[in-house]
PLY file of the C-alpha trace (Angstrom):
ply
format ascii 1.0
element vertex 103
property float x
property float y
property float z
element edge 102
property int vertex1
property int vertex2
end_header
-31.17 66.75 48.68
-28.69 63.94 50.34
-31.81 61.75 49.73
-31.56 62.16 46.24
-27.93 61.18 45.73
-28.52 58.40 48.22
-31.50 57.07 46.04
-29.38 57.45 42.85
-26.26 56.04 44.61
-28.19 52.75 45.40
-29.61 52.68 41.87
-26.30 52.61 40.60
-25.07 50.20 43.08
-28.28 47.79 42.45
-27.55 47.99 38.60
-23.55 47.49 39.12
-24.42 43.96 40.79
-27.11 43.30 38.07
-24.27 43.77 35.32
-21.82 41.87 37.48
-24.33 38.92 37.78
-25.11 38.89 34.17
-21.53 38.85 32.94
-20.55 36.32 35.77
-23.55 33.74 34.66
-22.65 34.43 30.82
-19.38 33.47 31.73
-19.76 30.65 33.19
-22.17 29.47 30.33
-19.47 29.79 28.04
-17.44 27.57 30.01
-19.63 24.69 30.28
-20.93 24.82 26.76
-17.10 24.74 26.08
-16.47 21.39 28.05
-19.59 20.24 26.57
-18.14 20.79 23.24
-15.33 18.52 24.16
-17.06 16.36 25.49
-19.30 15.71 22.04
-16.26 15.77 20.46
-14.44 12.73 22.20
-17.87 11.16 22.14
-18.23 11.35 18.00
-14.56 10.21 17.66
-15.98 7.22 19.73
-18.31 6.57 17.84
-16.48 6.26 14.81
-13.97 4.15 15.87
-16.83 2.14 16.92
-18.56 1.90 13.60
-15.10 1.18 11.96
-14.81 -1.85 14.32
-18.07 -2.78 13.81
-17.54 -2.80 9.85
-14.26 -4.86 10.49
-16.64 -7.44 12.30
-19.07 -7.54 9.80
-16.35 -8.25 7.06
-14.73 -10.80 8.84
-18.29 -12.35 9.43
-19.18 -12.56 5.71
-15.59 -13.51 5.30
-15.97 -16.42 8.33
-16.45 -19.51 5.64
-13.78 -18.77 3.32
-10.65 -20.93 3.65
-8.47 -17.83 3.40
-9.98 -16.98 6.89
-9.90 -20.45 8.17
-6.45 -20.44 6.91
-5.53 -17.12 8.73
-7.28 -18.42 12.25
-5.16 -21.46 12.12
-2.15 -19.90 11.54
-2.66 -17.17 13.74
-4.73 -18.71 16.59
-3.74 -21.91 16.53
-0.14 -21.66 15.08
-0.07 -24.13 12.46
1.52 -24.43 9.49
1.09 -26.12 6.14
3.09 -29.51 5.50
6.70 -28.88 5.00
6.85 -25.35 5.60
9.23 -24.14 8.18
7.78 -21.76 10.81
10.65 -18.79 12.26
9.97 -17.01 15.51
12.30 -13.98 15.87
12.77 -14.35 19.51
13.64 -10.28 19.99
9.63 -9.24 18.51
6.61 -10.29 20.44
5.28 -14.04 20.36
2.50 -13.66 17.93
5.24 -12.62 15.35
5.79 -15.67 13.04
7.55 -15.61 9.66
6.45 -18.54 7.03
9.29 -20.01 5.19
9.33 -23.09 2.54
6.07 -22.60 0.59
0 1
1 2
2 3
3 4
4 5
5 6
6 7
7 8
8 9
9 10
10 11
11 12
12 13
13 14
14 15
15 16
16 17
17 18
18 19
19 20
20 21
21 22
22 23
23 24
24 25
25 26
26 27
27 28
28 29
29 30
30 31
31 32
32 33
33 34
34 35
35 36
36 37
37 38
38 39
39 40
40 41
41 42
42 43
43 44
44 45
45 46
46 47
47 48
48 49
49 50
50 51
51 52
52 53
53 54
54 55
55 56
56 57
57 58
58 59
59 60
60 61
61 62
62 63
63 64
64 65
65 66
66 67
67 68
68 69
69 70
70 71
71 72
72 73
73 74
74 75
75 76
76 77
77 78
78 79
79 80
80 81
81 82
82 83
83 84
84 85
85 86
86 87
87 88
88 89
89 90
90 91
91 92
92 93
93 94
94 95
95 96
96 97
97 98
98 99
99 100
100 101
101 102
């Protein structure tokens, strides 16, 4: 008889580990399908900030010829101003701050 209880002891003890192994892989496949999840998610909010640049770029490249953008560019590139118009820099904001006075 103690070879019976033996045999059933170490089926018990073989299916134990078998349950243990499952629940420890399905575990862990929740974990990385979890980070993968975030990952996608970071990557799709890339991309549309992307695309929304991209569109931004493609506007100002239809827009390149106009002399509203030319206009823009040389006042905010290039810093000029029209003639007798008074250019203000507010020394306390950054440098590329300019207020346009006299038009």
């Amino acid at each position: 008889m103690k070879k019976k209880k033996k045999g059933f002891r170490l089926k018990n003890l073989i299916l134990i580990l078998f349950v243990f192994w499952l629940c420890k892989s399905l575990i862990s496949q929740r974990i990385v399908m979890g980070e993968a999840k975030k990952i996608k998610l970071e990557r799709e909010a890339e991309v549309s900030q992307l695309e929304r640049e991209i569109e931004e770029l493609n506007k100002e490249i239809e827009e390149k010829d106009s002399l509203e953008f030319v206009e823009k560019i040389a006042r905010e590139e290039l810093k000029m101003v029209r003639p007798r118009e008074i250019m203000y820099i507010d020394k306390n904001k950054e440098k590329k701050n300019f207020k346009f006075g006299g038009e």
